[in-house]
N, C-alpha and C positions, 0 to 999 in steps of 0.2 A: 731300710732302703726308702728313699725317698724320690717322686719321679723325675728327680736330675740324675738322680743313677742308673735310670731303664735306660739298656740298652737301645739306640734307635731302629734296630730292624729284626724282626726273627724269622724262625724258620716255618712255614706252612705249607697245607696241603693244598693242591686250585683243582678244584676241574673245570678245565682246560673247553670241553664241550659236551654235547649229552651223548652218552656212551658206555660203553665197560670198565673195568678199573683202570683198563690205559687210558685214558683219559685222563687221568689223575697225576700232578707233577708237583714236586715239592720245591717249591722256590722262597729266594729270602726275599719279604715285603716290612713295610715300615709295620710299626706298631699301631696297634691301634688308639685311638684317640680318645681321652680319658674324659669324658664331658661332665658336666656340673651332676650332683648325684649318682655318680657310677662307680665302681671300685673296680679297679684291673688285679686279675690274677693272673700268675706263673703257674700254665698249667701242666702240671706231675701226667695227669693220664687221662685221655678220655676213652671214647668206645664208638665204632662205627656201626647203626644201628640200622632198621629196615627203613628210618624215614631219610637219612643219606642215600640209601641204593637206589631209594625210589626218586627221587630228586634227581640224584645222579643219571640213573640211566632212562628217564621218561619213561618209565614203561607202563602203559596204560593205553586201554583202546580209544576211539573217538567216541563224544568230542570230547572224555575229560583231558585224553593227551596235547588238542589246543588249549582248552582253559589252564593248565597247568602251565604251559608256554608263555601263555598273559599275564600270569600272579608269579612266575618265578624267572623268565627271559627266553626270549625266543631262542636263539642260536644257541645261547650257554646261562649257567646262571647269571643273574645280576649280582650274588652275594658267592662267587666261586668260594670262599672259604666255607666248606661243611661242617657239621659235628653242635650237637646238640648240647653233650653233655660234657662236665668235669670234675676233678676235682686239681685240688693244687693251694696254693701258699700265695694271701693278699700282698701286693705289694707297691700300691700306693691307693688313694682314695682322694676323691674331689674335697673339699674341707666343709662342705655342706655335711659330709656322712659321719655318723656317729652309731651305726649298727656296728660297722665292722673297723677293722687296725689291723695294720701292715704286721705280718708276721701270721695273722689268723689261719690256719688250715680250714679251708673250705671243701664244699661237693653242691652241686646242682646242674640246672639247667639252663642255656642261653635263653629269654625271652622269644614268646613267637616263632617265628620262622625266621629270625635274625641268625641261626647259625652261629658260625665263628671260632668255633672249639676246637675246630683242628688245627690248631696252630700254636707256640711256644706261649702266649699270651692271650687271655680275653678281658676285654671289659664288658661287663653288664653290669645294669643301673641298681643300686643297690637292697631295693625294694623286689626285685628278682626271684622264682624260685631257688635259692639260695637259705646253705644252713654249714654254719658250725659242724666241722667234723668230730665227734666225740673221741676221745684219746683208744679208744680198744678198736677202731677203724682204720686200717690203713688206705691210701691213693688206692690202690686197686680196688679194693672193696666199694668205696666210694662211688669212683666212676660207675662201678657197674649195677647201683640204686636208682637212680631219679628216673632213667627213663622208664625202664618197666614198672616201678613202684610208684610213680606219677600217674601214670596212664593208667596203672591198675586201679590205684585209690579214687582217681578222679570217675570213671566209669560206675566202681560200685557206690560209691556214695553219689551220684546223678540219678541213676537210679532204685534207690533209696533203699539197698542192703542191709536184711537184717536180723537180729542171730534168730537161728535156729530154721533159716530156709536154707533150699537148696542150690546146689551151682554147677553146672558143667561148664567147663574150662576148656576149650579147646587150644591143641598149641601149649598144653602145661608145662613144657619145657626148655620156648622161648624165652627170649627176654623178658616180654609182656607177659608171655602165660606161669613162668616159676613167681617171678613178683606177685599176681593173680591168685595162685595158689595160695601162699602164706600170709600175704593181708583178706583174703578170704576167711582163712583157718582163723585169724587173729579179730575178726571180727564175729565169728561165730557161729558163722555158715558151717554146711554138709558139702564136700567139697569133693565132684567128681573129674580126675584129669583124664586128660584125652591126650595121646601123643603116641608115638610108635614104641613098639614094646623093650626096645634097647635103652630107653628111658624110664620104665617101670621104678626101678628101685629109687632115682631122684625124686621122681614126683610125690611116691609113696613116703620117700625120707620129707621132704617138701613141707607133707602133714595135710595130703589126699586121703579123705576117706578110700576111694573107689577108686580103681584105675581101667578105661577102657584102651585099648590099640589101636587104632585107629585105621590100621592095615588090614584087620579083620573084615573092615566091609559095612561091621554094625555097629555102630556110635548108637544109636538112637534105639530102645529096646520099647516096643508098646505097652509096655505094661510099665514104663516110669515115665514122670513126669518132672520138671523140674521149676521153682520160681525162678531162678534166671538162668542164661546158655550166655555164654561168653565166648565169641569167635577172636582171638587173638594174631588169628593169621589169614581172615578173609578166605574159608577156605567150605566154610559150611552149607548147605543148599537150606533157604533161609526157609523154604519150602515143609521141606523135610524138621526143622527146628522150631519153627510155629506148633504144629505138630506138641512136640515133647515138651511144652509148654503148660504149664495151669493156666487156668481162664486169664487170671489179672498177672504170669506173669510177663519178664521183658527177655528182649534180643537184642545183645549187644555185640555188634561189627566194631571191635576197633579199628578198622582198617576201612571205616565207611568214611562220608562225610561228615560227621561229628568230631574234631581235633581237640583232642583233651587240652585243657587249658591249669596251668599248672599256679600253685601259690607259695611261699616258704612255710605255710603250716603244713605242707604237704610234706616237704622235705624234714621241717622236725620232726613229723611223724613218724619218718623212714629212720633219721635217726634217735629216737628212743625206743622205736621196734629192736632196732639193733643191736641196743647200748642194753636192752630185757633180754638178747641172746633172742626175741622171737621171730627174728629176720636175716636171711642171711643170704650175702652175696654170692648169687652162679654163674662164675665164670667157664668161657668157652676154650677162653684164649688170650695169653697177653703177647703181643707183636710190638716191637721198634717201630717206631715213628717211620722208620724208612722201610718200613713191609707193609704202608698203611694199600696199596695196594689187593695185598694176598688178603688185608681183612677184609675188603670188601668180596674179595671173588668167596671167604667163606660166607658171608650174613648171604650174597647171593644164591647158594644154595639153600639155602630156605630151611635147613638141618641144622641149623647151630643149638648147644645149649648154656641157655644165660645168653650174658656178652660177651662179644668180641672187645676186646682192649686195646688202645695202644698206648704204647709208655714212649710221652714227648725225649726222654732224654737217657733212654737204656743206653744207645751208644752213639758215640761224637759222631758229629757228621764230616764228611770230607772234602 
């Protein structure tokens, strides 16, 4: 296919203004615009993740809920197409690019906060977190790597993980916190997850040393210590985690103001973990493109495990 073949319009998700998942309306818009160094993909599946909800519904006290209104649009977004992440089938390229060729099965993430993903098509520039999907990976699989396994990888190598320390995980059976777990494991770390007990057996399968509940009451036990704590879901009293700390070690809030910043060596990483079998995709949920809706009301309950999915072209639209 070449881009006298792309269709001129497809189908995407908007939100409409800041709010709940009705908010959320799927309309047909032109395609996007294929600029000098960019490669467009037909994307098979992305995944609605907690940096969509949050986007989506402002939810935040003051004054970060005005600051967020200045960097993303007062009334509504300025970029209503959401979704960070994909996977799917290149299908054309600026003639500058020679990384990637039309037909390539790809998986990554849109640049920045440029969004985009939820829709039939994205283009990002081709120098992108962006990789090769290895042939034993399917779309689904795919989709549900970069976010968590970007953000997880990006965090422990910032702060400078290294084998044979320790880790508690909280959230080990989100998005971010299963990813967390096994490039944890895969690096060399002692690796303890934290999540509610109806999760136990993933985390432990995961390749968790130790598994606490979190509904217990007691995360934090005085007599351990740990070189890092990893909060995957902004939910930890940092207070309380300082504490269960060795002297030099760190506390990481994925959910602070530090925004993981992602690269394609990132992404090959994820897939040659994969491709060794020592990574593997946690799905919560795969949903129709036209139920993108119900995925957001489930990532909103804060209980999901892995990702939420959706498949651009499960069934025709009407």
């Amino acid at each position: 296919m070449n881009k006298n073949d792309l269709p001129e319009r497809m189908l995407a998700a908007l939100v409409t203004g800041y709010g709940g998942p009705e908010v959320i309306e799927i309309k047909e818009v032109p395609l996007p615009i294929l600029k000098p160094n960019m490669v467009m993909v037909r994307v098979e599946v992305s995944a609605v993740n907690s940096a969509d909800v949050r986007t989506r519904s402002l939810l935040a006290k003051e004054p970060l809920k005005t600051l967020m209104r200045l960097a993303l649009g007062f009334r509504k977004p300025r970029q209503p197409i959401l979704g960070t992440v994909f996977s799917g089938t290149v299908v054309a390229t600026s003639s500058e690019v020679n990384s990637f060729k039309v037909g390539d099965a790809v998986f990554g993430s849109s640049p920045g906060m440029s969004y985009g993903c939820h829709a039939q098509y994205v283009a990002v520039p081709a120098s992108s977190a962006m990789a090769l999907m290895p042939q034993s990976m399917d779309f689904d699989e795919a989709a549900a790597l970069p976010f968590g396994g970007n953000t997880a990888l990006y965090f422990l190598e910032k702060h400078g993980a290294k084998k044979g320390e320790s880790i508690l995980i909280n959230g080990a059976a989100g998005a971010v916190g299963s990813m967390a777990v096994q490039i944890a494991k895969n690096m060399g770390l002692n690796v303890t997850g934290v999540a509610s007990d109806k999760n136990k057996a993933l985390v432990l399968e995961l390749g968790a040393n130790h598994f606490i509940d979190y509904t217990s009451g007691k995360i934090f036990n005085p007599d351990v210590q740990y070189d890092i704590i990893m909060d995957t879901v902004g939910k930890l009293n940092k207070t309380q985690a300082n504490k269960a700390l060795k002297a030099d070690g760190s506390f990481i809030n994925v959910c602070g103001s530090d925004v993981s910043k992602e690269n394609r060596q990132q992404v090959e990483r994820l897939a040659k973990w994969f491709e060794e079998g020592k990574l593997k995709a946690v799905i919560n949920n795969i949903l129709p493109f036209k139920e993108i809706r119900e995925a957001h009301r489930i990532v909103d309950t804060g209980h999901k495990r892995g990702s939420v999915l959706i498949n651009m072209y499960e069934e025709e639209f009407k």
